[in-house]
N, C-alpha and C positions, 0 to 999 in steps of 0.2 A: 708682387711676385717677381717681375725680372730684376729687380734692385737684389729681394733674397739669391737668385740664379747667379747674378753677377759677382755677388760677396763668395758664395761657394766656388763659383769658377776660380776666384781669383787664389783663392785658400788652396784647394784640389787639382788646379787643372780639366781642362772642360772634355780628358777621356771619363774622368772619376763623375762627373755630373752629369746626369742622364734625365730624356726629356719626351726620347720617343716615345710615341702613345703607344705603341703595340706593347714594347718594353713595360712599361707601366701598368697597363691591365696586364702583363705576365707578373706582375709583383703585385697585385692587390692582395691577396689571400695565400694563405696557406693550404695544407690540404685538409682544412675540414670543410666538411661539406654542409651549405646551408647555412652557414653564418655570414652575417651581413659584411661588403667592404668598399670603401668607399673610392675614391679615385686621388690619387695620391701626386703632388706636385711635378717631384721630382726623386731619382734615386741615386746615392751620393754611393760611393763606394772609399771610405778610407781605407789609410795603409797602413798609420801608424798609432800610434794615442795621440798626438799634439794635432793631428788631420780629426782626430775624434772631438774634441774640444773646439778647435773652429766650425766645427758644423755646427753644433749645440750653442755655441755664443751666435753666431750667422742667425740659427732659427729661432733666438730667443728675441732678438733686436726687432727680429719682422716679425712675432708671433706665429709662427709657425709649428705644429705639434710634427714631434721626432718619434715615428715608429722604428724600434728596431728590427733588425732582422738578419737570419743565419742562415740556414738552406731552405729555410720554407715548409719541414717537413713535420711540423708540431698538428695533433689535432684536435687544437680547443679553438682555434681564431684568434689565439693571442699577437698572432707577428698580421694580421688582417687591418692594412692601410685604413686610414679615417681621410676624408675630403680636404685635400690640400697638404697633407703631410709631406715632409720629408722623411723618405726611408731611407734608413741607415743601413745598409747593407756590408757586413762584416767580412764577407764573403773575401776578399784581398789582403784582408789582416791572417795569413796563415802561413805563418813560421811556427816552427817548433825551434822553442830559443835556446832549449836546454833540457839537456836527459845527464839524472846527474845516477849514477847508479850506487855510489857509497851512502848517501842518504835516500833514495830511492825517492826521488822526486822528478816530475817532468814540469817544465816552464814554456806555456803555449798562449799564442795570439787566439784569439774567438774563433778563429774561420778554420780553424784546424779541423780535419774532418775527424770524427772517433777513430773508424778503420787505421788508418793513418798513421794517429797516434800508436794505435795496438801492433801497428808495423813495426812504427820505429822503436820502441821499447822494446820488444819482444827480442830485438839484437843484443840488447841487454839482458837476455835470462829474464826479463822482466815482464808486467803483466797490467794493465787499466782495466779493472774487470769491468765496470759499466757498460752494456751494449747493447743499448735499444733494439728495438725490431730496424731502425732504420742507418745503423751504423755505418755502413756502408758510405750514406751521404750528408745524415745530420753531423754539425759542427758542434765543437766542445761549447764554444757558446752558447747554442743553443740548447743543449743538454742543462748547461750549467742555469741555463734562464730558467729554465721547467721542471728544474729537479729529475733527467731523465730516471727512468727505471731501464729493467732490461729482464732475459732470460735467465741470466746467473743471479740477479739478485734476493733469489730466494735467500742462497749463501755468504753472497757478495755485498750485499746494499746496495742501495742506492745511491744517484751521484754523490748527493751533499756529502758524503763520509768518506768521498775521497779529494776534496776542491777545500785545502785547507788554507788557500792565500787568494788572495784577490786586487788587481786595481780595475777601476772601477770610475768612468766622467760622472758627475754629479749633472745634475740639470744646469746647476750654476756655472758649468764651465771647469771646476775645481777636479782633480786629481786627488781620488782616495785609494789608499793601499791598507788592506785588510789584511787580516791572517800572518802566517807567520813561513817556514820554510823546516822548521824542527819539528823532531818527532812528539813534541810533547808542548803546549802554550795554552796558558791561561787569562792573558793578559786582555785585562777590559772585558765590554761586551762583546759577545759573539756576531760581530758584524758580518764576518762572511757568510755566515749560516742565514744572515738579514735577506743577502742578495743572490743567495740561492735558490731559484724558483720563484723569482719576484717578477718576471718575466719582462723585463724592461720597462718595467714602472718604477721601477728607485735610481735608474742607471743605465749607461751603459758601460758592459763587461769588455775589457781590453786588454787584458792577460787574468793567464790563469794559472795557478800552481796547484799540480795535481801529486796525489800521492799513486806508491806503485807498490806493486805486491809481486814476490815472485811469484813467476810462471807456472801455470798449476800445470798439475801432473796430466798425465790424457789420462781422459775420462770413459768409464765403460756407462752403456746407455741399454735402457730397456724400452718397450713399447707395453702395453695394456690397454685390450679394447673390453670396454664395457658395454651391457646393453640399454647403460641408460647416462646421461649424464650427473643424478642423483647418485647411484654407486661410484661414481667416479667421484664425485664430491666428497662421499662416505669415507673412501679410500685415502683422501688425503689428510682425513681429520684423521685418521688410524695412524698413515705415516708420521705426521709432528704426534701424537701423543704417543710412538714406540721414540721418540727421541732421535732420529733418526735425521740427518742435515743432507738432502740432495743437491747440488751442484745447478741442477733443474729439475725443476715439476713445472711441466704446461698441459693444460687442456685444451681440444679441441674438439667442438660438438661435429653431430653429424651434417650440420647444414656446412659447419667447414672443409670437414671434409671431402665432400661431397664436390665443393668449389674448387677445393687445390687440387684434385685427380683431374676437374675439367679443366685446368689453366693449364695444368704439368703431369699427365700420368705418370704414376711412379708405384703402382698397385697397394694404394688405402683402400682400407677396409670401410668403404662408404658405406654399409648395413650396418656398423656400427651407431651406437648411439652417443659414443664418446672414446676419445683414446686419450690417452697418458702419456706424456714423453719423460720418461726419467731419467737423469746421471746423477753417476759418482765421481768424484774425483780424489777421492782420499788413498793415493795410494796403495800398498799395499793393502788395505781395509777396503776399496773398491768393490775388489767382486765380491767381499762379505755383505756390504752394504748393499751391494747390488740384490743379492739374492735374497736379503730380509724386507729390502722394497716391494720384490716379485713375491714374496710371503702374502705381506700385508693385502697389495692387488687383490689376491687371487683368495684372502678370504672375506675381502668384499665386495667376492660377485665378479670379476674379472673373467672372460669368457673367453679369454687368451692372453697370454704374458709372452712375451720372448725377446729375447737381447741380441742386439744387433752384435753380430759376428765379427765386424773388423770396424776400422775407423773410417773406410769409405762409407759404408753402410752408415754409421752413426753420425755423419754429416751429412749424410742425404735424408734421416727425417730431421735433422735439425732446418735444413733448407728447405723441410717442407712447412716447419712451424713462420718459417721468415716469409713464405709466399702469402700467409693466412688474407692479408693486406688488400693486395693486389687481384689475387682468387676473389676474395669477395668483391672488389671494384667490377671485376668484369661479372660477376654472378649477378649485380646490379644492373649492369646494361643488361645483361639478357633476359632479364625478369623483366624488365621494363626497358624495352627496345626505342629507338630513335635519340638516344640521349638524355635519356630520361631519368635512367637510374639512377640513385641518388642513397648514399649512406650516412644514417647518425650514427654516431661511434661514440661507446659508453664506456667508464672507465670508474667504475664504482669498483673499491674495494670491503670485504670484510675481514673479520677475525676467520680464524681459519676454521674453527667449530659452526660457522655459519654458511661455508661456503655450497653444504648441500642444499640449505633452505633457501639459497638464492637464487641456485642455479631451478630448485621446482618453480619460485617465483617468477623467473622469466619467461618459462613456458607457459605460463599461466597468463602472464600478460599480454605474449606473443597471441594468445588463442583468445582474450578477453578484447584485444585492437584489431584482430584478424591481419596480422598484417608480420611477414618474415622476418624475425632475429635470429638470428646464430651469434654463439661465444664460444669465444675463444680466449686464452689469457694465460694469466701466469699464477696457475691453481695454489703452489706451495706457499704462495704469501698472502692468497686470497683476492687478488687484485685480477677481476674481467674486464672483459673488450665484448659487452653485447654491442654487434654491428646492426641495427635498424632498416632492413631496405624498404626507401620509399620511392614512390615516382614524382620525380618533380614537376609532373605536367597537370601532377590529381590533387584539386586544394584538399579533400576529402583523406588523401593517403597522406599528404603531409603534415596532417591534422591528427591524426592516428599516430604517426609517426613521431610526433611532437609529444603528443597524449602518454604514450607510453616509454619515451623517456622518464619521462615527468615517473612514471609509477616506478621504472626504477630505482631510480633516486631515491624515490620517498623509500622504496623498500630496502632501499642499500640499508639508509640511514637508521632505518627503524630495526637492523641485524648491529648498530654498531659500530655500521661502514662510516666511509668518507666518501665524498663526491667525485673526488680523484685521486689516485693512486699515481701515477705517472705523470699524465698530459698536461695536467694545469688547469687551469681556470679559465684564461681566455676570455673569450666572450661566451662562449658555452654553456658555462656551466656559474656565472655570477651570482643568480637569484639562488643556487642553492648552496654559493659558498655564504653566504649570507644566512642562509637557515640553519647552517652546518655550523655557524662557528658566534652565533648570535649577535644582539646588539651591542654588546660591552666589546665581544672583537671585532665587528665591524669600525667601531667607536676609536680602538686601538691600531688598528688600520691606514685607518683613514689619518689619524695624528701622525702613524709614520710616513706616508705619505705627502700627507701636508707640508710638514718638515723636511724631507727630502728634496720637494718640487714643490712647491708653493705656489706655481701657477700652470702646473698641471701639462706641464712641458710635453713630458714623457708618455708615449701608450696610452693616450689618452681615453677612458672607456674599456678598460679592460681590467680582470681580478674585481677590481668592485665598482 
């Protein structure tokens, strides 16, 4: 180990090479919770690609495993240290190289924060609609490692469909450039889309070429409280089958609710048993759109509709769907006091005709484990965030809490779902990307991976 410390010092500079313990247990994990992490060498901070490459050649001579990592903010335990690793921390690679507005592309280092990005385009007439819950502080890397999702990608998509170029260090040391910089390329196989959500198990990501859309129009916004989360579910399969494209559709049950009035009063309707947050953004078709959403609501049982009056109003429940997170962290401590609380966070999606049977299915598992879920998520595209609170001092409540994961899952998958919708695989959720995607793709997996890293360099222990 001080032979590998001294190669990287020598490479880096011994600000970029980091060794204090505290520093290091602050880097083990991300923030999922309950996923295992091991204790990590040392954390290297490059600046450039050719600093990204001598670490990789450095940790490959000493056998060293290279986890990566962006802000920390992923939650499957994919960016979660293994014993002895060197973490790569992207974090100083954050330029923005280039905002080209005639081909409406931006060219960005990993550590580029989203927000950021959404800053500096946006002087351009321009727009990066991906915007996780965590935008604010997740990096384009790490977005682009996990396949971020977000609140507009009911309409928007998801990252992959805007990360159309890529370079990319190989395990081997080697310098790949994927993708293209036109609006149109067919050439070869679709590599970028390879390392899209591969979560730093093929690579690491050290630039990124993003595409841009112009800046959408302001958007008008409704609210719908339901008295059950089943009618609100009902409500959405109405919305996609009237044809209808919202800008956002989120849900947020009553246990959410109920959390983000106690983290941040802003007067939710906590007796509800579910609310709606919906926009339009189609211009002048808005408020028509708007108002055949508040149709739809209100003949599936909606026990109040009404639209936010201005645009301060309709950024303050947007702010309240962003707190969901954190409301429920602290709804965990005080459910289980002394540091105790503890959340698994689910990320099951389904087709959007399923999305009522899922939402009774989680009630049903919450009262079959005895033990508190609230979901919250992003309804229009069918993709939940059941939050699990457990106490991590009860082997009994983590056992439960573990247990009904598990029925989850199984329930997602038996509506049609996927394991994951956003957050990744991680360490989380492996055994059921494994069931989700079976042996012949495990089998094809694994051959890409072998092929990429052949001795297992990279993320070692994560995705499969």
């Amino acid at each position: 180990m001080p032979d590998l410390l001294d190669d990287l010092r020598a490479v880096l500079g011994d600000a970029a090479v980091l060794t204090d313990p505290d520093l290091l247990r602050g880097h083990q994990r991300d923030e999922a919770d309950l996923c295992a992490a091991g204790m990590p060498a040392v954390v290297v901070r490059p600046r450039d690609t050719a600093e990204v490459v001598a670490v990789l050649r450095a940790a490959a001579t000493h056998g060293a495993p290279v986890v990566p990592q962006g802000a920390r903010t992923g939650l499957a335990g994919a960016a979660n240290a293994v014993d002895g690793a060197v973490l790569l921390s992207t974090v100083a690679m954050d330029e923005i190289l280039e905002v080209d507005p005639v081909n409406r592309i931006a060219v960005v280092q990993p550590g580029v924060v989203n927000a950021a990005l959404a800053a500096e385009v946006a002087k351009h007439g321009l727009r990066y609609p991906p915007d996780p819950g965590s935008w604010e502080s997740s990096t384009i890397g790490g977005n682009v490692a996990t396949n971020a999702g977000g609140m507009c990608c009911v309409k928007y998509g998801v990252t992959t469909e805007y990360v159309i170029g890529l370079e990319v260090v190989l395990a081997s040391g080697e310098v790949l450039r994927t993708g293209r910089r036109t609006a149109k390329g067919v050439a070869g196989y679709d590599l970028t889309r390879l390392f899209v959500g591969s979560e730093g198990t093929l690579g690491v990501i050290t630039e990124v070429t993003v595409s841009l859309r112009p800046a959408a129009e302001e958007s008008l916004t409704l609210v719908a409280v339901f008295p059950s989360t089943t009618a609100a579910g009902q409500a959405v399969a109405g919305i996609s089958a009237q044809g209808l494209s919202p800008s956002l559709l989120e849900l947020l049950d009553r246990t959410h609710l109920g959390a983000i009035e106690a983290y941040r009063p802003m007067g939710l309707r906590t007796d509800a048993g579910a609310l709606l947050l919906a926009a339009a953004d189609t211009g002048p078709r808005a408020a028509a759109d708007l108002a055949r959403l508040a149709e739809v609501c209100a003949a599936s049982g909606a026990d109040e509709v009404f639209a936010a009056t201005d645009a301060e109003e309709a950024a303050a429940l947007l702010q309240a769907r962003r707190l969901a997170h954190p409301a429920m962290e602290r709804f965990a401590a005080e459910t289980y006091p002394g540091g105790n609380g503890g959340l698994i966070i689910d990320d099951v999606a389904v087709p959007r005709n399923a999305l009522a049977a899922l939402l009774d299915g989680v009630a049903r598992i919450a009262d079959e484990y005895d033990i508190p879920i609230g979901v919250v998520g992003h309804a229009g595209d069918g993709n939940m965030h059941p939050n699990i609170v457990v106490d991590r001092a009860d082997l009994a409540s983590l056992e439960r809490g573990r247990s009904a994961f598990d029925a989850i899952m199984e329930l997602g998958l038996s509506l049609g779902g996927t394991c994951t919708g956003e957050h990744g695989v991680g360490l989380l959720k492996r055994d059921w990307l494994a069931r989700e995607i079976g042996p012949v793709g495990v089998r094809v997996h694994r051959a890409i991976k072998d092929a990429l890293d052949p001795t297992g360099l990279l993320n070692p222990g994560k995705v499969l």
